[in-house]
DSSP file (Angstrom, degrees, kcal/mol; ACC not computed):
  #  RESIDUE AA STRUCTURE BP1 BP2  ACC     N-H-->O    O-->H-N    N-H-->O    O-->H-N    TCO  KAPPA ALPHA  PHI   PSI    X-CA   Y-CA   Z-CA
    1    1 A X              0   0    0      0, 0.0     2,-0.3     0, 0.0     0, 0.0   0.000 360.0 360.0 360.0 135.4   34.1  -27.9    1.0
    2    2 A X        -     0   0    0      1,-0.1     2,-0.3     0, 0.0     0, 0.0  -0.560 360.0-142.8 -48.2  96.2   34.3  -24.6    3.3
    3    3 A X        -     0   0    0     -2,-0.3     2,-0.3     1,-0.0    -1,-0.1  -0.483  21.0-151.8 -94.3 135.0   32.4  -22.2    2.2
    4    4 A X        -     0   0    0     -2,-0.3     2,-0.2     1,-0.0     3,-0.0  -0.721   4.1-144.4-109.6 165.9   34.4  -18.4    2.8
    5    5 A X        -     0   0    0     -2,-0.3     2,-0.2     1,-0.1    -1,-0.0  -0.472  25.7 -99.4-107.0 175.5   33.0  -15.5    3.3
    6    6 A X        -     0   0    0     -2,-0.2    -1,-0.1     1,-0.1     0, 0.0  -0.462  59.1-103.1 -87.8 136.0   34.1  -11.9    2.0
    7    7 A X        -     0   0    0     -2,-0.2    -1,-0.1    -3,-0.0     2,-0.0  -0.587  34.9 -99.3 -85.2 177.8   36.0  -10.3    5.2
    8    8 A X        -     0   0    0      4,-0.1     2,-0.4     2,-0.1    -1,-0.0  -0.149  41.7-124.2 -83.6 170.6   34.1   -7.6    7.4
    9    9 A X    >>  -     0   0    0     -2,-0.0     3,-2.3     0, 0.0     2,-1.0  -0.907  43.6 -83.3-105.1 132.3   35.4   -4.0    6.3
   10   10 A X  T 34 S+     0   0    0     -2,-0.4     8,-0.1     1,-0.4    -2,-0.1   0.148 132.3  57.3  24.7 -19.9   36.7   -2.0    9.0
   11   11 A X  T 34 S+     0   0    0     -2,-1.0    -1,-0.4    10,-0.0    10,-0.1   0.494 113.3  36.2-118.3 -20.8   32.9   -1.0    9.9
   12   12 A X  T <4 S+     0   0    0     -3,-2.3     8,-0.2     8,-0.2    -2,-0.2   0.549  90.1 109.6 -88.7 -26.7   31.5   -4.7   10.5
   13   13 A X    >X> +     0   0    0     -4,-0.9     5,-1.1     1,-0.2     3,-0.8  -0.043  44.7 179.0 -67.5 114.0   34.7   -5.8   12.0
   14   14 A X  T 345S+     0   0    0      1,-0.2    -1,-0.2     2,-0.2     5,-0.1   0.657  81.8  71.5 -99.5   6.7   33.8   -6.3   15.9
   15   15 A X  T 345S+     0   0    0      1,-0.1    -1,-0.2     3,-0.1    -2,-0.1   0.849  96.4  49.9 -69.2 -11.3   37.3   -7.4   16.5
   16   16 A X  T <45S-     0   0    0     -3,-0.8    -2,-0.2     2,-0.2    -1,-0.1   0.789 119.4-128.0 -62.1 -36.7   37.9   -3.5   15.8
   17   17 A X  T  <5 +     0   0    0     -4,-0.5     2,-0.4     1,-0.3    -3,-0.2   0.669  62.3 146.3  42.1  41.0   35.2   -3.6   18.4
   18   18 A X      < -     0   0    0     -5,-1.1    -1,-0.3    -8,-0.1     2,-0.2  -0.842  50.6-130.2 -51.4 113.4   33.2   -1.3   15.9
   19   19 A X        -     0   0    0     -2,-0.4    -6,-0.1    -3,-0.1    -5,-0.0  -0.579  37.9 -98.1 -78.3 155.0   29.6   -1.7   15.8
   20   20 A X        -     0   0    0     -2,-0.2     2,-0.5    -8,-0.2    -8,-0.2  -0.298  43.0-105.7 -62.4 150.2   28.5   -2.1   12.2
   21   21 A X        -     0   0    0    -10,-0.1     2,-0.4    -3,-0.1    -1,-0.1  -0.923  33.4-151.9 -92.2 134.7   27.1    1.3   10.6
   22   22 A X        -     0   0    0     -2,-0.5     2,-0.6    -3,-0.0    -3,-0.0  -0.898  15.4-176.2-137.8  99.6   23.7    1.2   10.4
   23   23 A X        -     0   0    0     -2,-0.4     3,-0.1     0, 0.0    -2,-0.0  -0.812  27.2-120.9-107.8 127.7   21.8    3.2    7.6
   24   24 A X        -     0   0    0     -2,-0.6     3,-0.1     1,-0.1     0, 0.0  -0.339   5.8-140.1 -70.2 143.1   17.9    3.3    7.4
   25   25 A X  S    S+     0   0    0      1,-0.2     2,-0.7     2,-0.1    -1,-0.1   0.975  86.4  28.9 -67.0 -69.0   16.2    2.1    4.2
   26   26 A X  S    S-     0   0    0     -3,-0.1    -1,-0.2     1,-0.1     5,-0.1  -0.643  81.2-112.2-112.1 146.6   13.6    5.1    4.5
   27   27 A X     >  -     0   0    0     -2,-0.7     4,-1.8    -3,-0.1     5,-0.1   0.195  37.5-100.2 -40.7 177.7   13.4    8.4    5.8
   28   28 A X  H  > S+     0   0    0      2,-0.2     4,-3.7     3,-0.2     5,-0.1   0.956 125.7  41.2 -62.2 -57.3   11.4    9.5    8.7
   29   29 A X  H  > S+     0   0    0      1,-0.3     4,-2.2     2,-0.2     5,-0.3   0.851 113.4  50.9 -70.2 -29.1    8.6   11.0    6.3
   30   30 A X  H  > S+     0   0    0      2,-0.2     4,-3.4     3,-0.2    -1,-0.3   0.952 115.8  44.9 -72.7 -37.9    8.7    7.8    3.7
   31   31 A X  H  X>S+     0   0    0     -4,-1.8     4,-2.7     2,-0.2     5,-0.6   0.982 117.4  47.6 -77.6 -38.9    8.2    5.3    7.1
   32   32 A X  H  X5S+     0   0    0     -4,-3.7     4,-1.2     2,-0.2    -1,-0.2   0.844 115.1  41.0 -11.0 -68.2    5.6    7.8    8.3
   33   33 A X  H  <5S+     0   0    0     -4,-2.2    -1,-0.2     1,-0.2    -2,-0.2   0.884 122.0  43.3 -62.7 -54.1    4.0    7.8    4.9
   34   34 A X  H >X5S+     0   0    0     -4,-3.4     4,-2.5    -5,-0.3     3,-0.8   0.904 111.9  52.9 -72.9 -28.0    4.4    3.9    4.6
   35   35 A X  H 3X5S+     0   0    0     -4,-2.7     4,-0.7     1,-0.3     5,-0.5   0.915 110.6  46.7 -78.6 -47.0    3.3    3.1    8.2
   36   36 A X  H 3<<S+     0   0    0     -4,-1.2    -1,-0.3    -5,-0.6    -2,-0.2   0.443 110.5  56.1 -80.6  19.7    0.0    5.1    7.8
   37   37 A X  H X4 S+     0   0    0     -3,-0.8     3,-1.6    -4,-0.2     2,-0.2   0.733 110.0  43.0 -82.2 -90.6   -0.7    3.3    4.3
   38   38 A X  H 3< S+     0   0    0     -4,-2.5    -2,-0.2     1,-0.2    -3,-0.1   0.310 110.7  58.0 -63.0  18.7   -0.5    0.0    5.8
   39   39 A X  T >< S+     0   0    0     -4,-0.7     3,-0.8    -2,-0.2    -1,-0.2   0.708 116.0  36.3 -98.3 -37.0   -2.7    1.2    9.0
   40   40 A X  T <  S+     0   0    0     -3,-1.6    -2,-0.2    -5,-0.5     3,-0.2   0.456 115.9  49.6 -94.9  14.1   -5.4    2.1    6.8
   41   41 A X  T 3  S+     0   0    0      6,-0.0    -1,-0.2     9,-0.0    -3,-0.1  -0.341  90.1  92.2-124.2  22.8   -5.2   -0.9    3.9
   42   42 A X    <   +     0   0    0     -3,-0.8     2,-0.1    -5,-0.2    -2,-0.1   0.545  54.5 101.8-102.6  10.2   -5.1   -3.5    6.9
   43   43 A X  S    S-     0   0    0     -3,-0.2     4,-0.2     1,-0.2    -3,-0.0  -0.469  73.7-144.2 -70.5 159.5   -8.8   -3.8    6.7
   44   44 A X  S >> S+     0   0    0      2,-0.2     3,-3.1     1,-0.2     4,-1.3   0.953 102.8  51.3 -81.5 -37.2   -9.4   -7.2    4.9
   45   45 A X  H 3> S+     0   0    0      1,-0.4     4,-1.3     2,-0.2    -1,-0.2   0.513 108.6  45.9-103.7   0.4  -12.3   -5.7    3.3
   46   46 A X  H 34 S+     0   0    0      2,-0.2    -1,-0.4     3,-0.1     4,-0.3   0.445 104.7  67.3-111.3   4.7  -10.4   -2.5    2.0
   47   47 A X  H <> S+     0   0    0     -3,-3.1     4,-3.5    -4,-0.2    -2,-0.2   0.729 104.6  42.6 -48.3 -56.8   -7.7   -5.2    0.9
   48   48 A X  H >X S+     0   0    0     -4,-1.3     4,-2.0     1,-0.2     3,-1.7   0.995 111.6  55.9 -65.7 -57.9  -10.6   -6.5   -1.8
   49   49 A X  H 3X S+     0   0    0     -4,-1.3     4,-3.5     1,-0.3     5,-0.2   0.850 109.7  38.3 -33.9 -59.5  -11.4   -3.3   -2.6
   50   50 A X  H 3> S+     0   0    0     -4,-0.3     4,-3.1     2,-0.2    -1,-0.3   0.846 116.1  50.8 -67.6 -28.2   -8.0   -2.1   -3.7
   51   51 A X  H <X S+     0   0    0     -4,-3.5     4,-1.1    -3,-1.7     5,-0.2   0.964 119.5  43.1 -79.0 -52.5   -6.9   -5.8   -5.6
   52   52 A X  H  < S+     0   0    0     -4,-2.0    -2,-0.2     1,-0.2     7,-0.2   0.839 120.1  44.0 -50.4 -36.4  -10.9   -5.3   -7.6
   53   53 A X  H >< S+     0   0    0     -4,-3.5     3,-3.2    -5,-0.3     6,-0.3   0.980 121.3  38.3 -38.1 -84.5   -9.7   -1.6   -8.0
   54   54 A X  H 3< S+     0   0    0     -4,-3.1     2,-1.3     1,-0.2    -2,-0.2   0.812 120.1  42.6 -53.9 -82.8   -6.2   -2.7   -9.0
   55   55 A X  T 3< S+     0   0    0     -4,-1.1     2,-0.4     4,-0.1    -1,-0.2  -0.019  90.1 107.2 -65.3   4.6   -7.0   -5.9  -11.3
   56   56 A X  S X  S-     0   0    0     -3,-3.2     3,-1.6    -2,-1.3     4,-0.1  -0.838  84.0 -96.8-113.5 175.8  -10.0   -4.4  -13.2
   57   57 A X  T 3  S+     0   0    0     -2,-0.4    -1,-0.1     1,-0.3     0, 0.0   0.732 118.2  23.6 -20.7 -76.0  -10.0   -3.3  -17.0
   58   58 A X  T 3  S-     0   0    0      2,-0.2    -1,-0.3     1,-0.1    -3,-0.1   0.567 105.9-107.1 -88.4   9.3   -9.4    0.3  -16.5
   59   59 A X  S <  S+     0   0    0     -3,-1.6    44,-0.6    -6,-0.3     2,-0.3   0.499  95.1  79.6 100.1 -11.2   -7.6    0.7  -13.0
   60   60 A X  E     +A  102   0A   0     42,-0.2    42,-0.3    -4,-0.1    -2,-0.2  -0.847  50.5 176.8-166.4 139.3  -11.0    2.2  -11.4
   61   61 A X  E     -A  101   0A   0     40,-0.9    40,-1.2    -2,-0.3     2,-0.3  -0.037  23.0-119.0-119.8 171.6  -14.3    0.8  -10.1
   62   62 A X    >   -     0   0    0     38,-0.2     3,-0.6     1,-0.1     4,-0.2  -0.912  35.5-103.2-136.9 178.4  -17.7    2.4   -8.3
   63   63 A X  T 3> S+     0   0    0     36,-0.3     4,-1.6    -2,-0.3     5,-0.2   0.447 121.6  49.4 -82.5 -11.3  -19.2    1.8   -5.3
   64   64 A X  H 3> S+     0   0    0      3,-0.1     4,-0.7     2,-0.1    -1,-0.3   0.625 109.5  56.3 -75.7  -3.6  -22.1   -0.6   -7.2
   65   65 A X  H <> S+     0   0    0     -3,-0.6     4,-0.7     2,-0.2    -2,-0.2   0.673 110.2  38.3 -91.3 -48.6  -19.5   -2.2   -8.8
   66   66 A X  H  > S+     0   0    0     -4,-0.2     4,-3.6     2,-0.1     3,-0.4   0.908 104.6  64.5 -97.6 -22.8  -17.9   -3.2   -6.1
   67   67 A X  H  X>S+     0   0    0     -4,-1.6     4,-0.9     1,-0.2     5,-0.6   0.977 111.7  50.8 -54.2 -43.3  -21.1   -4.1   -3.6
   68   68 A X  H  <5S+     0   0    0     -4,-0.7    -1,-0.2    -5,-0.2    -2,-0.1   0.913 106.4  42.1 -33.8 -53.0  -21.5   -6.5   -6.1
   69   69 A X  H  <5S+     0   0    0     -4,-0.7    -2,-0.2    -3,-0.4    -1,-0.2   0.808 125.2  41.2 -78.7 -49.5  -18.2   -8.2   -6.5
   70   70 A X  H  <5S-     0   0    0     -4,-3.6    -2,-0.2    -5,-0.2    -1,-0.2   0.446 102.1-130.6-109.3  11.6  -17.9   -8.2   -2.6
   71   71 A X  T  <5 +     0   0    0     -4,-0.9     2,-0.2    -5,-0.2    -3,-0.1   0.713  65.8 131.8  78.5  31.9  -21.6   -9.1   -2.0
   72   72 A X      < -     0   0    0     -5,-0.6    -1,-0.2    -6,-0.3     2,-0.1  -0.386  60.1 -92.7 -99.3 168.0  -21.8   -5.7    0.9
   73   73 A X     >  -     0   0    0     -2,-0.2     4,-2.7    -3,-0.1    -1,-0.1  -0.472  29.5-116.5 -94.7-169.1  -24.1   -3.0    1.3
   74   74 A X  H  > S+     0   0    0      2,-0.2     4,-1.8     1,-0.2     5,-0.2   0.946 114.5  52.3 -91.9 -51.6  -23.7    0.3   -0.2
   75   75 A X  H >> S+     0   0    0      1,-0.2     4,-3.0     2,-0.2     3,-0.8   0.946 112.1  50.9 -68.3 -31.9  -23.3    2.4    2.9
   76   76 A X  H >> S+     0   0    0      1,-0.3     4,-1.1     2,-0.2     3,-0.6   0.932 115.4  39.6 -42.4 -57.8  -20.3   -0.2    4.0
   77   77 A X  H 3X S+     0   0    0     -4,-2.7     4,-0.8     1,-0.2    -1,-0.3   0.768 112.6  56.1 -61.7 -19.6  -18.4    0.0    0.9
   78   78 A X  H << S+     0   0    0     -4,-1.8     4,-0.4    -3,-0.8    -1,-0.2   0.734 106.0  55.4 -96.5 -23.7  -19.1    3.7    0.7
   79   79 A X  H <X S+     0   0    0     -4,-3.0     4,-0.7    -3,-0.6    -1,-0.3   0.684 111.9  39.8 -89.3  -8.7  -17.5    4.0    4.1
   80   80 A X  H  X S+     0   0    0     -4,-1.1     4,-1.2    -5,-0.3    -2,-0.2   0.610 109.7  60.0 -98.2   5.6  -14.5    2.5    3.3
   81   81 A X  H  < S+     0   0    0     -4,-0.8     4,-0.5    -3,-0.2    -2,-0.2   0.362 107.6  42.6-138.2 -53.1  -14.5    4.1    0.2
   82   82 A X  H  > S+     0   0    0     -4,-0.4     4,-3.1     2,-0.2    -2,-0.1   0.705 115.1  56.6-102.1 -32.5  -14.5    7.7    1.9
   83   83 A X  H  < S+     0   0    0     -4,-0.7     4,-0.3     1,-0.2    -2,-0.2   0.927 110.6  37.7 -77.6 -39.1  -11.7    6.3    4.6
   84   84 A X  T >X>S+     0   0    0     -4,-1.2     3,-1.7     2,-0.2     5,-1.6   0.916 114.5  59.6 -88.3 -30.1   -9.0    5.1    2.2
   85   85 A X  G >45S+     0   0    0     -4,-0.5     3,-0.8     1,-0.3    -2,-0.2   0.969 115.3  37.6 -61.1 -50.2   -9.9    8.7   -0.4
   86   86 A X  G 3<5S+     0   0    0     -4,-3.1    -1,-0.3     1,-0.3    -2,-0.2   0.564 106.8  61.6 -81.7   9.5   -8.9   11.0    2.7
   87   87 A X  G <45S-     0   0    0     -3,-1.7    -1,-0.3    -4,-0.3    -2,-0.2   0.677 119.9-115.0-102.6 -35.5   -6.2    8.7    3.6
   88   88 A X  T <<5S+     0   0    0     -4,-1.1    -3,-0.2    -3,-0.8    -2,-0.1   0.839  92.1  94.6  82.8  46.4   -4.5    9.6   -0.4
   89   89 A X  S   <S+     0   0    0     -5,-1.6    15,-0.9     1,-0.3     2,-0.3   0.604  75.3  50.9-111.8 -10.3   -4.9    6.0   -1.8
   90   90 A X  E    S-B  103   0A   0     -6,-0.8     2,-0.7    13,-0.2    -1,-0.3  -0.884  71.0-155.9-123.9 151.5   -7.9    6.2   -3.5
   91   91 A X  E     -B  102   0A   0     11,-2.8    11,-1.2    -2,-0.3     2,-0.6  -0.858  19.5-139.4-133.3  90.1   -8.4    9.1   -6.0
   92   92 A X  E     -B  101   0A   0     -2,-0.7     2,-0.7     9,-0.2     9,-0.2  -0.648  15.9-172.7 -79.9 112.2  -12.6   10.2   -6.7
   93   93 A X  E     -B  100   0A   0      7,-2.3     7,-3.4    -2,-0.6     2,-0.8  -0.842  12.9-151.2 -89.0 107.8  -13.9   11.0  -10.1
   94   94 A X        -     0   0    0     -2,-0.7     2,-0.5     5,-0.2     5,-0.2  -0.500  15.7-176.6 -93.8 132.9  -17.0   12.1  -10.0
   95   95 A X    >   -     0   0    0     -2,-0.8     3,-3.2     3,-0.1    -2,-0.0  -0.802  56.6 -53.7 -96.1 130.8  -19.2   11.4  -13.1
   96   96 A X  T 3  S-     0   0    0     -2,-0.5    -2,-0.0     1,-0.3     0, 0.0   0.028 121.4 -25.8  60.9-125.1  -22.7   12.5  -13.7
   97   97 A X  T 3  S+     0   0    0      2,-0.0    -1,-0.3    -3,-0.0     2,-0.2  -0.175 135.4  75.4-109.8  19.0  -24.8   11.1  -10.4
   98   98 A X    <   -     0   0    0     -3,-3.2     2,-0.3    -5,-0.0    -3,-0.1  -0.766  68.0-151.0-145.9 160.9  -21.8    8.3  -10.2
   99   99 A X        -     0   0    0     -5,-0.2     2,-0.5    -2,-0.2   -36,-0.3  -0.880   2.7-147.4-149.2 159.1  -18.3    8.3   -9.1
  100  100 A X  E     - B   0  93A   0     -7,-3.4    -7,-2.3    -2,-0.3     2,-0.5  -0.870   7.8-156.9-122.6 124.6  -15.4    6.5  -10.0
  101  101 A X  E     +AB  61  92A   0    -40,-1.2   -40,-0.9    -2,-0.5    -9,-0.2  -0.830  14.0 170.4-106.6  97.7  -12.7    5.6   -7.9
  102  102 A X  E     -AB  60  91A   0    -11,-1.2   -11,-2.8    -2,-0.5     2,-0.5  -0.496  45.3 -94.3-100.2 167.1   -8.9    4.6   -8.8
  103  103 A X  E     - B   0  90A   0    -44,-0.6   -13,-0.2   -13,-0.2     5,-0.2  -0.681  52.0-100.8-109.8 140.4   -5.9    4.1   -6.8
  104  104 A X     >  -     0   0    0    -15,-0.9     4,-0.9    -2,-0.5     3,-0.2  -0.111  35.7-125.4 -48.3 147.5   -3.8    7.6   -6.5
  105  105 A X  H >> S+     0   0    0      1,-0.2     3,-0.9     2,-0.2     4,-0.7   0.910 108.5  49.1 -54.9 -58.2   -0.9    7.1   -9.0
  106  106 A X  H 34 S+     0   0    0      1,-0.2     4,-0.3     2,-0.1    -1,-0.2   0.761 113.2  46.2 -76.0   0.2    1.8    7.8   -6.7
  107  107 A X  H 3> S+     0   0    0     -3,-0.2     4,-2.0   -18,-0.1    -1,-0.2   0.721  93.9  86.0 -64.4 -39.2    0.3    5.3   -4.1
  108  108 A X  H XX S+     0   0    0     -3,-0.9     4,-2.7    -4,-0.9     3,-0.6   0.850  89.2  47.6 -55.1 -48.8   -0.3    2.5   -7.4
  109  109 A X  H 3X S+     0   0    0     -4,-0.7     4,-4.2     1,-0.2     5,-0.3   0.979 117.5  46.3 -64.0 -46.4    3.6    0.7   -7.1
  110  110 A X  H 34 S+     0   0    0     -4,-0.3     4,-0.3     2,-0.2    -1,-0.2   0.694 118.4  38.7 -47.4 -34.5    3.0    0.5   -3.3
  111  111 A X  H <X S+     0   0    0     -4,-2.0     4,-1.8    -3,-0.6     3,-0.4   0.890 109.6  56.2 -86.7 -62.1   -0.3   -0.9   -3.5
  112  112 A X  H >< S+     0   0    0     -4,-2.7     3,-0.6     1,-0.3    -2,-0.2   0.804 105.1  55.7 -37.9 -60.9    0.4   -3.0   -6.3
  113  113 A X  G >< S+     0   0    0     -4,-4.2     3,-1.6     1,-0.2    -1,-0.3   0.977 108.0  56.8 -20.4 -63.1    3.5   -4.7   -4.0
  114  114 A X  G 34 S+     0   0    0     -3,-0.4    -2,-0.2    -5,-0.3    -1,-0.2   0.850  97.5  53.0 -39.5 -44.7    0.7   -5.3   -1.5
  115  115 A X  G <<        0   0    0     -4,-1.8    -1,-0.3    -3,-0.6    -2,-0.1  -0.152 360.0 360.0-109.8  54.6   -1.7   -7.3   -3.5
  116  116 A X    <         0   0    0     -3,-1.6    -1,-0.2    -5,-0.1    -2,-0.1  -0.351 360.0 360.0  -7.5 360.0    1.0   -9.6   -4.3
């Protein structure tokens, strides 16, 4: 059996010889924003970070916490750690002689897609 399709609307239709109108999903500043996310979370190892980040109890880890879990040294984790906080994904509380790192709230739905 045939399957039909809906006809084009005056704006798909290229027998009009109309090209279809074309609207972008995001803005300049949101693909901006999104493209310089994924440049900096495309390390694998700032991948782990952010799913141990995302996927423990409260929502935010330290940097012994995670050289553990990810079996790294201190200054490694501490440099990725510093890259993704000035980037605005990772948000540092510092406690006492410690700090603890969670992923910025308006970042969290975007990351959270990611580690998927």
């Amino acid at each position: 059996m045939p399957v039909s399709l809906p006809e084009p609307t005056p704006e798909e239709s290229p027998a009009l010889g109309l090209a279809p109108v074309l609207r972008p999903a995001l803005t300049k500043e949101q693909a901006e924003s999104t493209a310089q996310m994924l440049s900096v979370v495309s390390n694998p190892t700032r991948l782990q970070i952010l799913s141990l980040i995302h996927h423990s109890p409260q929502g935010r880890a330290r940097v012994v916490d995670l050289t553990t879990a990810l079996e790294l040294r201190q200054p490694s984790i501490s440099h990725h750690m510093k890259v993704m906080t000035e980037a605005g994904i990772l948000h540092r509380e510092p406690v006492g002689r410690e700090a603890w790192y969670s992923i910025q709230p308006d970042r969290l739905t975007a990351i959270a897609d990611l580690l998927r």
